[in-house]
C-alpha positions in Angstrom: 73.9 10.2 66.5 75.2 10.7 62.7 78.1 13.2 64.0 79.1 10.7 66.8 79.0 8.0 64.6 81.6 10.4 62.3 83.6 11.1 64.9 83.8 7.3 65.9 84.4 6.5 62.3 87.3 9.3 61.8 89.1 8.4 64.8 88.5 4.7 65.4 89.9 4.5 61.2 92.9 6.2 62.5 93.7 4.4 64.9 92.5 0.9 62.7 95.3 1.9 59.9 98.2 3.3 62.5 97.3 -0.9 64.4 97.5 -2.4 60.4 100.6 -0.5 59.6 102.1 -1.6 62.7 101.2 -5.4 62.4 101.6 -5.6 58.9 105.2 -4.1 59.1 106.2 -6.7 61.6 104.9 -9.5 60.1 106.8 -8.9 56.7 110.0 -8.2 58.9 109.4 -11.4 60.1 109.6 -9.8 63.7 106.2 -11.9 64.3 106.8 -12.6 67.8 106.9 -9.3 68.8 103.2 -8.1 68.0 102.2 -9.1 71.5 103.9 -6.1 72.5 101.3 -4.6 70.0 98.0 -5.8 71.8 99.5 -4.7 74.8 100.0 -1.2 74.1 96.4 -0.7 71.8 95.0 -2.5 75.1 96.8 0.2 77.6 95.5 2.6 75.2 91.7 1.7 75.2 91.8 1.5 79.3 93.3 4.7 79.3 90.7 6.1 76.8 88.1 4.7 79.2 89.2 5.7 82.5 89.7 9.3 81.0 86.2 9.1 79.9 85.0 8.0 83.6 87.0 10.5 84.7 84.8 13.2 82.9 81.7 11.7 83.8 82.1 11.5 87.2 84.7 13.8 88.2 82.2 17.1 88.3 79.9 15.1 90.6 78.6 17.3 93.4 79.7 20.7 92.1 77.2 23.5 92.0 75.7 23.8 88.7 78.1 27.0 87.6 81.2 25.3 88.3 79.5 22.2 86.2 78.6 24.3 83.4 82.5 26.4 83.4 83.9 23.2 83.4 82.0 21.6 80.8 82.5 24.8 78.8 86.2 24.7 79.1 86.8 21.0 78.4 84.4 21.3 75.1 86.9 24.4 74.0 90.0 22.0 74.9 87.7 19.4 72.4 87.3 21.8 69.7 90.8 22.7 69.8 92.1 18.6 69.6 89.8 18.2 66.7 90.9 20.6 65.0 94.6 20.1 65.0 93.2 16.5 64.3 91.8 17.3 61.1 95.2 19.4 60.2 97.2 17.1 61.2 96.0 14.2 58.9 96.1 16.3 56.1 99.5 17.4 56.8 101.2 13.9 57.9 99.0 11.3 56.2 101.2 10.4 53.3 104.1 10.2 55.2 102.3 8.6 58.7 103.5 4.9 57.6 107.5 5.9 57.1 107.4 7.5 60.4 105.6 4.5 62.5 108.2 2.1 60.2 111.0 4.7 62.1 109.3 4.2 65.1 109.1 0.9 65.2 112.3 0.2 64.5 114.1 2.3 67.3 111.6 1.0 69.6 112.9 -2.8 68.8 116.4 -1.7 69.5 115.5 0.1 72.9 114.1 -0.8 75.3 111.5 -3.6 75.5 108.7 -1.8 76.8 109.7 0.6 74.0 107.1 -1.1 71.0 104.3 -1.5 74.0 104.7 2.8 74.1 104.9 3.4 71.0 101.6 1.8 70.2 99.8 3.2 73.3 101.2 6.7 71.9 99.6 6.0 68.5 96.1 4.8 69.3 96.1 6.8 72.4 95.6 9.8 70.8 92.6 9.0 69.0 90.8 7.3 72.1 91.7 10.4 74.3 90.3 13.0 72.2 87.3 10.6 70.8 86.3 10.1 74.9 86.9 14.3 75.4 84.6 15.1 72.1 81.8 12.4 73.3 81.6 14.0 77.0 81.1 17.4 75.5 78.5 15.7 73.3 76.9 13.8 75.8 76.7 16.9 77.7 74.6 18.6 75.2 72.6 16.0 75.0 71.9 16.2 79.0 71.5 20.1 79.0 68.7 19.4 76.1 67.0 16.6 77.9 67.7 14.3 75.0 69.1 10.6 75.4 72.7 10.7 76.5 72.7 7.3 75.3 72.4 8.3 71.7 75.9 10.0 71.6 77.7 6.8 72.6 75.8 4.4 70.6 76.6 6.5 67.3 79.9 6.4 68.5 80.0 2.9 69.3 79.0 2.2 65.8 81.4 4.3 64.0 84.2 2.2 66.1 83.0 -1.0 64.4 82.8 0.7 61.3 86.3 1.4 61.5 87.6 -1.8 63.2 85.9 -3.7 60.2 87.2 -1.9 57.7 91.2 -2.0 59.2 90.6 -5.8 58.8 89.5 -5.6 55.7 92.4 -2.8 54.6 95.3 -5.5 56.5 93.7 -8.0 54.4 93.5 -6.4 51.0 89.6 -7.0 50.9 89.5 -3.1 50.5 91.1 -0.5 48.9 90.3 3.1 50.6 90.6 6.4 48.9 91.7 7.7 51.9 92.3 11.2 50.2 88.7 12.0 50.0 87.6 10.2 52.8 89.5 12.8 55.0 88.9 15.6 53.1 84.9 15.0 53.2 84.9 14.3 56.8 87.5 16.9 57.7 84.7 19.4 56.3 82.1 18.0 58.1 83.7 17.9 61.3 84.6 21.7 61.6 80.6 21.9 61.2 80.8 19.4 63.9 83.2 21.5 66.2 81.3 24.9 65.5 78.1 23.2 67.1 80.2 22.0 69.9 82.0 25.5 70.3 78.9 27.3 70.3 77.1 24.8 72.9 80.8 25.3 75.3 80.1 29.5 75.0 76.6 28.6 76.4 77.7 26.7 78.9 79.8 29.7 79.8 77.2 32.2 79.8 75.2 29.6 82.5 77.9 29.8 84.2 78.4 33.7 84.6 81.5 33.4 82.9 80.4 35.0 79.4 77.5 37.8 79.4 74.3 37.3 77.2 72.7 34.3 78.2 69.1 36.4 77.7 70.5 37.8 74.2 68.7 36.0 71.7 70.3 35.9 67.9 67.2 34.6 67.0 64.5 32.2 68.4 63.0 29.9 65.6 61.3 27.6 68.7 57.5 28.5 67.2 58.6 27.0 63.8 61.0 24.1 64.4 59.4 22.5 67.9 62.5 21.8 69.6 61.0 18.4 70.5 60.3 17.4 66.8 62.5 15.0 64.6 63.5 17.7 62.8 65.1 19.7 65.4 66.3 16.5 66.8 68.1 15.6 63.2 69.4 19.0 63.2 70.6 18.7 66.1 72.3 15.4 66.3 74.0 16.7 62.9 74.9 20.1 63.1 74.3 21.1 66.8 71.9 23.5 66.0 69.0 25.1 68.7 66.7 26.5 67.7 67.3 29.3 70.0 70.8 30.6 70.4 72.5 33.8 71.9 74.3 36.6 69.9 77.9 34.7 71.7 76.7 31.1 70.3 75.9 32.8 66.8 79.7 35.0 66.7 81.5 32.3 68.1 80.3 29.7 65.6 80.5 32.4 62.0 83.8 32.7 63.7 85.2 29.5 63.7 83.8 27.7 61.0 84.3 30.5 58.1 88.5 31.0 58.7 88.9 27.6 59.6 86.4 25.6 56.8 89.0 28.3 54.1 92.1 26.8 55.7 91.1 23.8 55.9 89.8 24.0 51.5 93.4 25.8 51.0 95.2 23.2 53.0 93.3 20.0 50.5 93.8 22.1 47.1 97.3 22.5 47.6 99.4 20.0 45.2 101.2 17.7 46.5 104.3 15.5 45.3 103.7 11.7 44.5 104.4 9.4 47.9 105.9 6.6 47.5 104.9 3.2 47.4 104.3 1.9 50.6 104.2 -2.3 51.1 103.1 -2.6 54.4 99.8 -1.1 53.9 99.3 -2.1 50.6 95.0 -2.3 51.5 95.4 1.5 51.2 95.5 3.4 47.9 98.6 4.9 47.6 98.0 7.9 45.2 95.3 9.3 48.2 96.3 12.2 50.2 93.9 14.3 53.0 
Protein backbone atom coordinates (compact mmCIF):
# COMPACT_ATOMS: atom_id res chain seq x y z
CA UNK A 1 0.00 0.00 0.00
CA UNK A 2 2.97 2.48 1.00
CA UNK A 3 4.20 2.60 -2.88
CA UNK A 4 0.58 3.20 -4.12
CA UNK A 5 0.05 5.66 -1.71
CA UNK A 6 3.67 7.31 -3.26
CA UNK A 7 2.62 7.00 -6.42
CA UNK A 8 -0.87 8.71 -5.51
CA UNK A 9 1.03 11.29 -3.61
CA UNK A 10 3.73 12.03 -6.59
CA UNK A 11 1.23 12.34 -9.17
CA UNK A 12 -1.96 13.61 -7.55
CA UNK A 13 0.77 16.70 -6.09
CA UNK A 14 1.54 17.29 -9.71
CA UNK A 15 -1.36 17.60 -10.86
CA UNK A 16 -2.54 19.68 -7.31
CA UNK A 17 0.30 22.49 -8.22
CA UNK A 18 -0.19 22.48 -12.27
CA UNK A 19 -4.61 23.11 -10.99
CA UNK A 20 -3.01 26.07 -8.21
CA UNK A 21 -0.79 27.57 -10.77
CA UNK A 22 -3.52 27.68 -13.19
CA UNK A 23 -6.18 29.23 -10.80
CA UNK A 24 -3.97 31.27 -9.03
CA UNK A 25 -2.70 32.92 -12.31
CA UNK A 26 -6.14 33.80 -13.31
CA UNK A 27 -7.34 35.11 -10.43
CA UNK A 28 -4.41 37.73 -10.13
CA UNK A 29 -5.07 38.50 -13.89
CA UNK A 30 -8.34 39.24 -12.83
CA UNK A 31 -9.57 36.70 -15.65
CA UNK A 32 -11.78 35.22 -12.69
CA UNK A 33 -14.55 34.29 -14.79
CA UNK A 34 -12.80 32.13 -16.82
CA UNK A 35 -11.75 29.31 -14.25
CA UNK A 36 -14.91 27.42 -15.05
CA UNK A 37 -13.29 26.53 -18.06
CA UNK A 38 -10.65 25.20 -15.44
CA UNK A 39 -13.08 22.68 -13.57
CA UNK A 40 -14.15 21.62 -16.78
CA UNK A 41 -10.99 20.47 -18.23
CA UNK A 42 -9.52 18.83 -14.56
CA UNK A 43 -13.18 17.17 -14.70
CA UNK A 44 -12.68 15.74 -18.49
CA UNK A 45 -9.44 14.74 -17.22
CA UNK A 46 -10.45 12.62 -14.16
CA UNK A 47 -13.29 10.79 -16.35
CA UNK A 48 -10.80 10.15 -18.77
CA UNK A 49 -8.36 8.78 -16.10
CA UNK A 50 -11.29 6.57 -15.00
CA UNK A 51 -12.62 5.21 -18.02
CA UNK A 52 -8.89 4.37 -19.12
CA UNK A 53 -8.60 2.59 -15.92
CA UNK A 54 -12.06 0.56 -16.69
CA UNK A 55 -10.77 0.07 -19.71
CA UNK A 56 -7.74 -2.00 -18.27
CA UNK A 57 -9.78 -3.82 -15.90
CA UNK A 58 -12.16 -5.03 -18.05
CA UNK A 59 -10.87 -4.97 -21.40
CA UNK A 60 -8.76 -8.56 -21.11
CA UNK A 61 -12.03 -10.19 -19.89
CA UNK A 62 -12.33 -13.58 -21.45
CA UNK A 63 -8.88 -14.05 -22.96
CA UNK A 64 -7.03 -17.21 -22.23
CA UNK A 65 -4.69 -16.75 -19.41
CA UNK A 66 -1.33 -16.31 -21.88
CA UNK A 67 -2.77 -13.62 -23.77
CA UNK A 68 -3.81 -12.05 -20.10
CA UNK A 69 -0.48 -12.45 -18.80
CA UNK A 70 1.42 -10.87 -22.46
CA UNK A 71 -0.77 -8.20 -22.11
CA UNK A 72 -0.44 -7.42 -18.58
CA UNK A 73 3.28 -7.81 -19.12
CA UNK A 74 3.34 -5.34 -21.91
CA UNK A 75 1.16 -2.60 -20.45
CA UNK A 76 3.34 -2.84 -16.97
CA UNK A 77 6.60 -2.17 -19.45
CA UNK A 78 4.63 0.80 -21.18
CA UNK A 79 4.08 1.80 -17.06
CA UNK A 80 7.66 1.53 -16.26
CA UNK A 81 8.59 3.46 -19.14
CA UNK A 82 5.85 6.71 -18.28
CA UNK A 83 7.25 6.72 -14.84
CA UNK A 84 10.27 6.99 -15.68
CA UNK A 85 10.18 9.81 -18.11
CA UNK A 86 7.96 11.15 -15.23
CA UNK A 87 10.48 11.26 -12.78
CA UNK A 88 12.93 12.91 -15.54
CA UNK A 89 10.78 15.09 -16.63
CA UNK A 90 10.07 16.95 -13.23
CA UNK A 91 13.52 17.16 -12.63
CA UNK A 92 14.17 18.65 -15.92
CA UNK A 93 11.02 21.13 -16.24
CA UNK A 94 9.99 21.83 -12.67
CA UNK A 95 11.56 25.22 -12.20
CA UNK A 96 10.32 26.44 -15.28
CA UNK A 97 6.67 24.36 -15.33
CA UNK A 98 4.83 27.72 -13.99
CA UNK A 99 6.33 30.17 -17.00
CA UNK A 100 5.21 27.61 -19.39
CA UNK A 101 1.44 26.94 -18.09
CA UNK A 102 1.42 31.14 -17.68
CA UNK A 103 2.42 30.77 -21.77
CA UNK A 104 -0.16 28.34 -22.06
CA UNK A 105 -2.69 29.99 -20.57
CA UNK A 106 -2.43 32.88 -22.24
CA UNK A 107 -2.56 31.66 -25.88
CA UNK A 108 -5.30 29.45 -24.91
CA UNK A 109 -7.42 32.78 -23.75
CA UNK A 110 -6.78 34.31 -27.10
CA UNK A 111 -7.79 31.06 -29.14
CA UNK A 112 -10.22 29.42 -29.10
CA UNK A 113 -12.63 29.00 -26.20
CA UNK A 114 -12.50 25.49 -25.69
CA UNK A 115 -8.68 26.23 -25.84
CA UNK A 116 -8.19 26.78 -21.59
CA UNK A 117 -10.76 23.57 -21.09
CA UNK A 118 -7.65 21.59 -23.23
CA UNK A 119 -5.11 22.91 -21.83
CA UNK A 120 -6.13 21.85 -18.40
CA UNK A 121 -7.31 18.38 -19.49
CA UNK A 122 -3.66 18.15 -21.11
CA UNK A 123 -2.03 19.10 -17.80
CA UNK A 124 -3.79 16.89 -15.30
CA UNK A 125 -4.37 14.31 -17.79
CA UNK A 126 -1.11 13.14 -17.80
CA UNK A 127 -0.82 12.39 -14.36
CA UNK A 128 -4.38 10.54 -14.07
CA UNK A 129 -3.42 8.38 -17.23
CA UNK A 130 -0.28 7.09 -16.08
CA UNK A 131 -1.32 6.97 -12.22
CA UNK A 132 -4.55 4.58 -13.56
CA UNK A 133 -1.76 2.49 -15.99
CA UNK A 134 0.83 2.06 -12.84
CA UNK A 135 -2.23 0.98 -10.40
CA UNK A 136 -3.57 -1.79 -12.99
CA UNK A 137 -0.06 -3.28 -13.24
CA UNK A 138 -0.07 -3.02 -9.39
CA UNK A 139 -3.28 -4.37 -8.88
CA UNK A 140 -2.37 -7.04 -11.13
CA UNK A 141 0.41 -8.14 -8.90
CA UNK A 142 -1.56 -8.12 -6.27
CA UNK A 143 -4.20 -10.66 -8.14
CA UNK A 144 -1.36 -12.99 -9.40
CA UNK A 145 -0.14 -13.13 -5.51
CA UNK A 146 -3.63 -13.70 -4.13
CA UNK A 147 -3.30 -10.64 -2.11
CA UNK A 148 -6.15 -7.89 -1.73
CA UNK A 149 -6.49 -6.02 -5.00
CA UNK A 150 -8.21 -3.55 -2.95
CA UNK A 151 -5.05 -2.51 -1.09
CA UNK A 152 -3.40 -0.96 -4.19
CA UNK A 153 -6.30 1.45 -4.76
CA UNK A 154 -6.87 2.47 -1.25
CA UNK A 155 -3.06 3.47 -0.88
CA UNK A 156 -3.61 5.21 -3.90
CA UNK A 157 -6.75 6.77 -2.93
CA UNK A 158 -5.04 8.16 0.04
CA UNK A 159 -2.00 9.57 -1.52
CA UNK A 160 -4.67 11.57 -3.81
CA UNK A 161 -6.01 13.32 -0.69
CA UNK A 162 -2.80 13.75 0.50
CA UNK A 163 -2.00 15.67 -2.44
CA UNK A 164 -5.34 17.53 -3.00
CA UNK A 165 -4.98 18.77 0.73
CA UNK A 166 -1.82 19.95 0.41
CA UNK A 167 -2.55 21.99 -3.21
CA UNK A 168 -5.08 23.84 -0.98
CA UNK A 169 -3.00 24.48 1.39
CA UNK A 170 0.04 25.57 -1.21
CA UNK A 171 -2.94 28.08 -3.19
CA UNK A 172 -3.47 29.29 0.15
CA UNK A 173 -0.11 30.02 1.54
CA UNK A 174 -0.77 27.66 4.67
CA UNK A 175 2.35 25.71 3.29
CA UNK A 176 5.48 26.23 2.05
CA UNK A 177 6.87 22.91 0.14
CA UNK A 178 10.50 22.23 -0.52
CA UNK A 179 9.61 20.80 -3.53
CA UNK A 180 13.29 20.16 -4.43
CA UNK A 181 13.73 17.38 -2.05
CA UNK A 182 10.41 16.15 -2.17
CA UNK A 183 11.01 15.02 -5.77
CA UNK A 184 14.34 14.05 -5.53
CA UNK A 185 13.42 11.60 -2.43
CA UNK A 186 10.53 10.21 -4.14
CA UNK A 187 12.10 10.12 -7.59
CA UNK A 188 14.60 7.56 -5.84
CA UNK A 189 12.06 5.66 -4.38
CA UNK A 190 10.04 5.27 -7.34
CA UNK A 191 12.74 3.70 -9.68
CA UNK A 192 12.79 1.09 -6.71
CA UNK A 193 9.12 1.20 -7.37
CA UNK A 194 9.42 0.56 -11.18
CA UNK A 195 12.18 -2.19 -10.83
CA UNK A 196 9.51 -4.24 -8.79
CA UNK A 197 7.02 -3.59 -11.33
CA UNK A 198 9.49 -4.40 -14.30
CA UNK A 199 10.48 -7.48 -12.85
CA UNK A 200 6.77 -8.64 -11.99
CA UNK A 201 5.84 -7.51 -16.22
CA UNK A 202 9.10 -10.10 -17.27
CA UNK A 203 7.16 -12.66 -15.17
CA UNK A 204 4.20 -12.16 -16.57
CA UNK A 205 6.01 -12.75 -19.84
CA UNK A 206 7.60 -15.90 -19.02
CA UNK A 207 3.70 -17.17 -18.05
CA UNK A 208 2.99 -16.22 -20.97
CA UNK A 209 5.57 -18.15 -23.22
CA UNK A 210 6.86 -15.07 -24.32
CA UNK A 211 10.22 -14.98 -22.26
CA UNK A 212 12.07 -18.45 -21.36
CA UNK A 213 12.83 -19.38 -17.62
CA UNK A 214 9.77 -19.35 -15.74
CA UNK A 215 11.34 -22.70 -13.77
CA UNK A 216 14.80 -20.76 -13.39
CA UNK A 217 15.04 -19.86 -9.99
CA UNK A 218 17.63 -16.78 -8.94
CA UNK A 219 16.95 -17.83 -5.67
CA UNK A 220 14.03 -19.08 -3.53
CA UNK A 221 14.07 -17.59 0.09
CA UNK A 222 10.14 -19.03 0.46
CA UNK A 223 11.46 -21.43 3.71
CA UNK A 224 12.73 -18.22 5.45
CA UNK A 225 10.43 -15.26 4.56
CA UNK A 226 6.75 -17.24 4.43
CA UNK A 227 5.30 -15.58 1.58
CA UNK A 228 2.07 -15.22 3.53
CA UNK A 229 3.74 -13.36 6.60
CA UNK A 230 3.62 -9.52 7.22
CA UNK A 231 6.94 -9.35 6.32
CA UNK A 232 6.83 -10.60 2.89
CA UNK A 233 3.61 -8.78 2.64
CA UNK A 234 5.61 -5.26 3.70
CA UNK A 235 8.19 -6.18 1.38
CA UNK A 236 6.17 -6.53 -0.98
CA UNK A 237 3.80 -3.76 -0.99
CA UNK A 238 7.13 -1.58 -0.77
CA UNK A 239 9.61 -2.93 -2.97
CA UNK A 240 7.83 -5.69 -5.05
CA UNK A 241 9.85 -8.15 -3.88
CA UNK A 242 8.97 -12.31 -3.98
CA UNK A 243 10.49 -14.23 -2.34
CA UNK A 244 11.07 -16.41 -5.22
CA UNK A 245 12.07 -14.89 -8.44
CA UNK A 246 13.65 -16.14 -11.83
CA UNK A 247 17.22 -15.43 -13.23
CA UNK A 248 14.96 -12.78 -15.99
CA UNK A 249 13.12 -11.01 -12.88
CA UNK A 250 16.56 -10.77 -11.04
CA UNK A 251 18.69 -9.26 -14.63
CA UNK A 252 15.91 -7.22 -15.50
CA UNK A 253 15.57 -5.47 -12.23
CA UNK A 254 19.90 -5.00 -11.48
CA UNK A 255 19.34 -3.69 -14.91
CA UNK A 256 17.19 -1.03 -14.61
CA UNK A 257 17.49 0.23 -11.30
CA UNK A 258 21.52 0.50 -11.25
CA UNK A 259 21.94 2.84 -14.72
CA UNK A 260 18.83 4.49 -14.11
CA UNK A 261 18.97 5.21 -9.92
CA UNK A 262 23.00 6.88 -11.42
CA UNK A 263 21.10 9.06 -13.89
CA UNK A 264 18.68 9.87 -12.00
CA UNK A 265 21.73 10.98 -8.68
CA UNK A 266 23.70 12.77 -11.77
CA UNK A 267 20.59 14.41 -13.08
CA UNK A 268 19.70 16.05 -9.05
CA UNK A 269 23.54 16.95 -8.31
CA UNK A 270 23.92 18.94 -11.28
CA UNK A 271 23.85 22.86 -10.39
CA UNK A 272 21.45 24.69 -11.46
CA UNK A 273 20.92 28.63 -12.04
CA UNK A 274 18.59 30.62 -9.62
CA UNK A 275 14.69 30.63 -11.03
CA UNK A 276 13.05 33.37 -10.69
CA UNK A 277 10.45 34.49 -8.55
CA UNK A 278 7.38 33.28 -9.39
CA UNK A 279 3.90 35.17 -7.81
CA UNK A 280 1.36 32.96 -8.79
CA UNK A 281 2.57 30.14 -6.80
CA UNK A 282 3.87 31.91 -4.16
CA UNK A 283 2.82 28.60 -1.48
CA UNK A 284 5.83 26.96 -3.21
CA UNK A 285 9.40 27.60 -2.19
CA UNK A 286 11.00 29.16 -4.82
CA UNK A 287 14.79 28.30 -4.38
CA UNK A 288 13.59 24.26 -4.70
CA UNK A 289 14.50 22.42 -7.72
CA UNK A 290 13.88 18.31 -8.47
Amino acid sequence: MLANYLIGLREGLEASLVVVILVAYLVKSGRQHLLGRIWAGVAAAIAISLAFGALLTFGPKGLTFEAQEAIGGGLSIVAVGFVTWMIFWMARHSRALSGELKGAVDRAVEGARGGLVLVAMLAVGREGLETALFLWAATQAAARDNASTTAPLVGALLGLLTAVALGVGVYRGALKLDLGAFFRWTGAFLVIIAGGVLAYAVHDLQEARILPGLHTLAFDVSGTIEPSSWVATLLKGVFNFSPAMTVLEVAAWVLYVLPVMALFAARVRRPKPPAPRDSAASGIRQGAHA
